[in-house]
C-alpha positions in Angstrom: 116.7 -83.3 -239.7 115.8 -86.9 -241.2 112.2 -87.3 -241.8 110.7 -88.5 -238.9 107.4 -90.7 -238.7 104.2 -89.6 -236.5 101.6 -91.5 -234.8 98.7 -88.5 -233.9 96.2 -89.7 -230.6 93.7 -88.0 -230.7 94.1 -86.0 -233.8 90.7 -84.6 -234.0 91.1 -82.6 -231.1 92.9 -79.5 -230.8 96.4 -81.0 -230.0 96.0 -83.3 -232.6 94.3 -81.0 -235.3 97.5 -78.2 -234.5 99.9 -81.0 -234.7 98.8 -81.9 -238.2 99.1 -77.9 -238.9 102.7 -77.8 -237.7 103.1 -81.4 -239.9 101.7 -79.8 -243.3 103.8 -76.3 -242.3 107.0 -78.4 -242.8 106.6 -80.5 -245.7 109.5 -83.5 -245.7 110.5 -83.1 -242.2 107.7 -85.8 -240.8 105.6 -88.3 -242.1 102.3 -89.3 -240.7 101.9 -93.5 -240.3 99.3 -93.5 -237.5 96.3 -91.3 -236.7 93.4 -92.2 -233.8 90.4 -90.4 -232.6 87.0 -91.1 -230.6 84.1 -90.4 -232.4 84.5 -87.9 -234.9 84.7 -90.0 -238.1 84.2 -87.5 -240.7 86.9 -85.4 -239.5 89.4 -87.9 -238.9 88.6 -89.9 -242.6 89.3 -86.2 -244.2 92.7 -86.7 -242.5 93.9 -90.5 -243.7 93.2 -88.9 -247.1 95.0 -85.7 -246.7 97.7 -87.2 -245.0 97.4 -90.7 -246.9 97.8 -92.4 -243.7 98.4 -96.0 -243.7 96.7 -96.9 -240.0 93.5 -95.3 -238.4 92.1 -95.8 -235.2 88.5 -95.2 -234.4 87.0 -96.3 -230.5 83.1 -95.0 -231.6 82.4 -96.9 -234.4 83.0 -100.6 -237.1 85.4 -101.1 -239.4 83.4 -100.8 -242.5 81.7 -97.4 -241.1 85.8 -96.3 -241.0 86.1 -97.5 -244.4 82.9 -95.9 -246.1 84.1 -92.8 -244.5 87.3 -92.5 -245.5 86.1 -93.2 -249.5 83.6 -90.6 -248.9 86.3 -88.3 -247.7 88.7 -89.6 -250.6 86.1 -88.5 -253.2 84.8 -85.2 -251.9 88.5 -84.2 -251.7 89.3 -85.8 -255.3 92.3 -87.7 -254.3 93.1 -90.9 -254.1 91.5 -93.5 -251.2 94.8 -94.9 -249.2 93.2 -98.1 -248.0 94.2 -97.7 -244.6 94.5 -100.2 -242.3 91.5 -99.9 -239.6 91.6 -100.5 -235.8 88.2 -99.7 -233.9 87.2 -100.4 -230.4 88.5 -99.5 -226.9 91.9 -100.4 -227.6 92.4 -98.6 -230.8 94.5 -96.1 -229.7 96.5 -98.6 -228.1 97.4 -100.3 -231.4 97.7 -97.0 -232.6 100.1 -96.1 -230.1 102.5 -99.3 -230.6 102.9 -98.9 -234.4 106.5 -98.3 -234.0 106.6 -94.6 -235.2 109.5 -92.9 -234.7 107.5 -90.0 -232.8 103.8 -90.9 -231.1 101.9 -87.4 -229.8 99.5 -88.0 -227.4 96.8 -85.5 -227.5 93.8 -87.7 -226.0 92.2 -86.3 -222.7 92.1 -88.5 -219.5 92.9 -91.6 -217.7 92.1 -93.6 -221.6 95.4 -92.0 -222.6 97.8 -94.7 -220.0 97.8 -97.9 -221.8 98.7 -95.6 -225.4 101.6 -94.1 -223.5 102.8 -97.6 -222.2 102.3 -98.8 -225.9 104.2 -96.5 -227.2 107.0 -96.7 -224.3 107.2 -100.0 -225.2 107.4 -99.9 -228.9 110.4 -97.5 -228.1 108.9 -94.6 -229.3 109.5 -90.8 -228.3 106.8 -89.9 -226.4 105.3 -86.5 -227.0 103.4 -86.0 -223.8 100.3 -83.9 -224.1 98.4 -86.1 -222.1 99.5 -85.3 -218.4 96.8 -87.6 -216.7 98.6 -90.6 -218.1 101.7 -89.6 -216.6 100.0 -88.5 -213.3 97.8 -91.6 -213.0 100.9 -93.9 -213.9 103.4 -92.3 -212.1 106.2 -94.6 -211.0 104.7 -97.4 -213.6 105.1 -94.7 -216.6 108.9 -93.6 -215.3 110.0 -97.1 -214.9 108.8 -97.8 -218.7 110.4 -94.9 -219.9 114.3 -94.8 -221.1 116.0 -91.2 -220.4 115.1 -88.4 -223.0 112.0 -90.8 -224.2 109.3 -88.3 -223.0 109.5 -85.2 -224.3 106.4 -82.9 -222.3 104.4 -80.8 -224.8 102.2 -79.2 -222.0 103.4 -75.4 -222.4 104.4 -74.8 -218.7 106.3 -78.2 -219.1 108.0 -77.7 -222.5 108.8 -74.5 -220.8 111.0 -76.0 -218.1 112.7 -78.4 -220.3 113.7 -75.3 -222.6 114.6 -73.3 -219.6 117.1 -76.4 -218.0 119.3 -76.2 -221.3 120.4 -73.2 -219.7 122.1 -75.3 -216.7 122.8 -78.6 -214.7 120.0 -80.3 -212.7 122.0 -79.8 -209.7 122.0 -76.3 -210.4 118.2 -75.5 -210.1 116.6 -74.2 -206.9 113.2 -74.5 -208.0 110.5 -74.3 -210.9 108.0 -71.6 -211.6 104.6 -73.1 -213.5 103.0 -70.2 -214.3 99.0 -70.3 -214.4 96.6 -68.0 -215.8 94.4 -67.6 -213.1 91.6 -68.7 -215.7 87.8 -66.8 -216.4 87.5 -66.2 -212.4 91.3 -64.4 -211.1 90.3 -62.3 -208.3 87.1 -63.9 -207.3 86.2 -65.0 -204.3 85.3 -68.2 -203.0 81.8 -67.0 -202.2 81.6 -65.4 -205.4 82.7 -68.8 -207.4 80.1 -70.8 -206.0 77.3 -69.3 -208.8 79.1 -69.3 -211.6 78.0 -71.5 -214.8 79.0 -73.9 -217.0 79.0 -71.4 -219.8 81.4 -68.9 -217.6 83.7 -71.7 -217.1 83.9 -72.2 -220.7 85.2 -69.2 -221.3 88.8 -69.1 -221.0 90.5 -65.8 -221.3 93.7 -67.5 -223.7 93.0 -70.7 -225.1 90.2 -72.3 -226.7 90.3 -76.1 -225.3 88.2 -79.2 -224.6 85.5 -78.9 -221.9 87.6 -81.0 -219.5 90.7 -79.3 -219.9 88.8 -75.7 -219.9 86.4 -76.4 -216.8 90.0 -77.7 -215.3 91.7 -74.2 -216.4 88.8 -72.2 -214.2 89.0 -74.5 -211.0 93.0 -74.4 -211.3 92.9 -78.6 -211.0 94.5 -78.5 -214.2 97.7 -76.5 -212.5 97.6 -79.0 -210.0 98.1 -82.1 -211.7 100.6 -79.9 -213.7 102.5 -79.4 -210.2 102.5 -83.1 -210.2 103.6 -84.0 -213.7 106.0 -81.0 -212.9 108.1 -83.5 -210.0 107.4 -86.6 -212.0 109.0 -85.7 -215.3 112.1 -83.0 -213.8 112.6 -85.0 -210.2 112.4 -81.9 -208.5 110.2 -81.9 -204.8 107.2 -80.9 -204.0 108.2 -78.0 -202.0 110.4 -76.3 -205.0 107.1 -76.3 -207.5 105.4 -73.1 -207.0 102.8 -71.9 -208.8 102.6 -68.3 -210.1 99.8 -66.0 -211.8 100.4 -64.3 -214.9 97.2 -63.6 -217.1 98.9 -62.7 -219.9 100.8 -66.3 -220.4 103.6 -64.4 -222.6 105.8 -66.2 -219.8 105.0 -70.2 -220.0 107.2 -71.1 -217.0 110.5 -70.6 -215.1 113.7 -72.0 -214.0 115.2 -70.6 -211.3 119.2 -71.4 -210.6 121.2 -71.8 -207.4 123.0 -68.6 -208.4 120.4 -66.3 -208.3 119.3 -66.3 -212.0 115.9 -67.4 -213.6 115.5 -68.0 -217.4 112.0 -67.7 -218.3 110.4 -69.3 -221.8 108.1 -67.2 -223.6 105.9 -66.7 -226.5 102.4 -66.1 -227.4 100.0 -68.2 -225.5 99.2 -70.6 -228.1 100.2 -74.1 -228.3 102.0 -74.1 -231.5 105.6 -74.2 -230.5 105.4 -76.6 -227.8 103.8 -79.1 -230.3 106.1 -78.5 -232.7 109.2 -79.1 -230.0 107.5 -82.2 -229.0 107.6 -83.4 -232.8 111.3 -82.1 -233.5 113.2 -82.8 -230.2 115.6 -81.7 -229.5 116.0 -79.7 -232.4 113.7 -76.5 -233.8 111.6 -76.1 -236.5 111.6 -72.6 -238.5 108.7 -70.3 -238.5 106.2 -72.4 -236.2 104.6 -69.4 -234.7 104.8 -65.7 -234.5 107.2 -64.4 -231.7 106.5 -61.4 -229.3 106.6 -57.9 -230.6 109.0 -56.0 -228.8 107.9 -52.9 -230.5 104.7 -52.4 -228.7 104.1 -51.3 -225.3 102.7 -53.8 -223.1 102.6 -54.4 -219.6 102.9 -58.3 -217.8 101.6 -58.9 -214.2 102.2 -61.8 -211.5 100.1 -62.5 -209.0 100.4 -65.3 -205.8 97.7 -68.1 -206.2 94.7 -67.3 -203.6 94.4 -71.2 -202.2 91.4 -70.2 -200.4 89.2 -69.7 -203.3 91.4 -72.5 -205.5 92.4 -75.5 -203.1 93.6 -77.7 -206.0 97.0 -76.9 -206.3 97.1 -77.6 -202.5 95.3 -80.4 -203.0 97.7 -81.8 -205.3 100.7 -81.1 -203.5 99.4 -83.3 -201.0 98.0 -86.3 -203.6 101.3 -85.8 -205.2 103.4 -86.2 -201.9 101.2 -89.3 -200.9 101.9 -90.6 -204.3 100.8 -94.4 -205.3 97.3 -94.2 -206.3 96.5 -91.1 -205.0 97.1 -89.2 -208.3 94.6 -91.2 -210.1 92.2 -91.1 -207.6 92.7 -86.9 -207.4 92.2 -87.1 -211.3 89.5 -89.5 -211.7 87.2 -87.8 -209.0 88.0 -84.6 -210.6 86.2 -85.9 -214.4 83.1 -86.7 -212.7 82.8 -83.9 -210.8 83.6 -81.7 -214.4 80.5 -83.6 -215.8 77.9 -83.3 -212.5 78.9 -79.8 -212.8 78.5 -79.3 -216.9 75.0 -81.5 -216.6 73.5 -79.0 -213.6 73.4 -81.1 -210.8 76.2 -79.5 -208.8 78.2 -76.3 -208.2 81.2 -74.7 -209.2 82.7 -74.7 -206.2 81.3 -78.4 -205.2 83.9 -80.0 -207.6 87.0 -79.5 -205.9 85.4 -80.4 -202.2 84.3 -83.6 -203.9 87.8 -84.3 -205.1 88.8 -83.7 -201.8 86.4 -85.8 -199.9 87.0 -88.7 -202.0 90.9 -88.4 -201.7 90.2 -88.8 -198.4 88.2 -91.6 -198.3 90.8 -93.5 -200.4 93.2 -96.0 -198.5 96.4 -95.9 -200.9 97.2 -99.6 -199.8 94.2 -100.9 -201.5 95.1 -100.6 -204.7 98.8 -101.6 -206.7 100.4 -98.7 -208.2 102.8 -100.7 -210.2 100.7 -102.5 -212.6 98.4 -101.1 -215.1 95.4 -103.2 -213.4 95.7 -101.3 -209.9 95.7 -98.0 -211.4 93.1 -98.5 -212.9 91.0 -99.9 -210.4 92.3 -97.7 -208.2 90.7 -94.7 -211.3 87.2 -96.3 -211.3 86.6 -96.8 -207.2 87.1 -93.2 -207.4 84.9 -92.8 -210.0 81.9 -94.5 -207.9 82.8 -92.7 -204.8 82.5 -89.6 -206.0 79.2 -90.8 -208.2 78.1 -91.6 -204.6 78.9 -88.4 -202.6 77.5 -86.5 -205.1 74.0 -89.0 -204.9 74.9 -89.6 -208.6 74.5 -93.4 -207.9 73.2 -94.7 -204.7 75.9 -96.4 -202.2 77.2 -100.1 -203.3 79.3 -102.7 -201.2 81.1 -102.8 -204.7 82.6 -99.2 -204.1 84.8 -100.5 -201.2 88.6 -99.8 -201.6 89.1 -103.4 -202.0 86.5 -103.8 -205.0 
């Protein structure tokens, strides 16, 4: 494999900080031209120097504070500063994004992460796809700016699939099996959800994550919109997704075939080899992670999802089936609720039925779903509305779907 060159959004974060790991594991295969991050400056100057990057981009903070902090990172580490170039505002990881790099990852969290994935759509880029809420907020707008083969999913249960389809045609497959872990609270009850705190939520039985991503885990909206980016990256419907518990996420996801057959991915549940797939597609790199020992016992259960005590996936069956804006509206409502429920000021259980209430206060004619504009809008209405419901923010005229 020719050495390939790597734009890293969000590289301070776990995706990005593992896909730096896989980068320095396999010296000459890539070459790192772009990294971006939010707010932590120290960590990402340390980077530029270690990776003598030639462009950083920073949203929290100026130019010259980029600057001072990658010298001081250059001289406590003894090497040499590189001199980057420096981007810094809202749109940094958009320029980022559009550097032309042979490979962009995007490991940033949210709705921020659209306008990066256009960028680097556009710039003709392969797109490693961490971040799903681009692709399920842009929907039709992000397909219809990618050419075929130009997103390549680094989600587990998605790189999963795509592994599992080499096995056979498109027209062969009966359905897909995302597997789920049931998160911190398998088994509970909805009754039993409803006291549960920040700190439980936090604590994810596999994977050590963002508070976003892990609060999403425990309330199983993250399998939803994986469900959704599911049908929007393999074409396959809504009623061939279904969603299976297996705590022990040896088993990332299934294919099942026409004939009867189902290959399965596996590994260990860690996020090492789909990162490294979404840097090397289509081909593998050697010694990315350790594989399952055959020689122990060990035992592997699967359980049906209980939709009475987690409505999400449900719920994003039917956002995903309505389809326009109401993706983006699901996802949006969802990150405030995340944050009323991580600052105290609502319950567990009170996320979800916000998400829900707000879906269905949303007219999906109001807003365009093909332009980056409309989503958009379409992302912050939600955003008040469920500020509102929640008595976050008192009731505007400005919230209405037309605003």
């Amino acid at each position: 494999m020719t050495t390939r060159s790597v734009a890293v959004l969000g590289s301070t974060g776990s995706i990005g900080t593992q896909a730096l790991e896989v980068v320095v594991g396999h010296p000459g295969r890539f070459r790192v031209v772009a990294l971006s991050a939010g707010s932590n400056l120290a960590l990402v100057a340390r980077q530029v120097v270690e990776h003598e990057v030639p462009l950083v981009a920073v949203a929290s903070a100026t130019p010259a504070e980029v600057r001072e902090a990658v010298a001081a990172a250059a001289a406590s580490l003894g090497r040499r500063d590189p001199r980057p170039e420096v981007v810094t505002g809202e749109g940094a990881a958009t320029v980022a994004a559009g550097c032309g790099a042979d490979v962009v990852l995007n490991g940033v969290t949210g709705s921020i992460g659209l306008r990066p994935t256009l960028a680097a759509l556009a710039a003709g880029s392969v797109l490693a796809l961490a971040n799903k809420e681009s692709l399920i907020v842009g929907g039709p707008l992000v397909k219809g700016a990618a050419a075929p083969g130009q997103i390549v999913p680094v989600d587990s249960e998605h790189s999963a699939i795509a592994q599992a389809l080499r096995g056979g045609r498109a027209d062969e497959v009966r359905r897909l099996v995302v597997t789920a872990s049931g998160g911190p609270f398998r088994g509970r009850s909805r009754a039993e959800l409803a006291g549960v705190t920040p700190e439980q939520a936090l604590a994810h039985p596999n994977f050590a994550m963002g508070r976003v991503i892990t609060t999403n885990s425990a309330t199983l909206v993250n399998k939803g919109l994986e469900v959704i980016e599911a049908h929007l990256l393999f074409d396959v419907p809504f009623d061939r997704i279904d969603v299976v518990v297996h705590p022990q996420q040896q088993i990332h996801s299934m294919v099942e075939f026409h004939d009867g057959s189902t290959i399965a991915q596996l590994g260990p549940p860690r996020m090492l080899v789909p990162i490294a797939l979404g840097l090397s597609w289509p081909e593998r790199l050697e010694d990315v992670d350790v594989p399952c020992d055959w020689s122990s016992p060990q035992s592997w259960e699967f359980h049906p999802l209980d939709d009475d005590a987690f409505p999400a996936v449900r719920l994003a069956r039917h956002v995903g089936e309505a389809g326009g804006t109401y993706p983006a509206v699901y996802n949006a409502a969802n990150e405030v609720g995340v944050d009323a429920f991580h600052d105290g000021a609502i319950s567990f259980t009170d996320i979800v039925d916000t998400v829900e209430r707000v879906v269905a206060d949303h007219d999906g004619n109001s807003h365009d779903a093909s332009s980056v504009d409309g989503v958009l809008a379409a992302d912050r209405w939600a955003r008040l509305r469920a500020a509102e419901l929640l008595g976050l923010v008192a009731a505007q005229p400005s919230s209405s779907q037309g605003a």
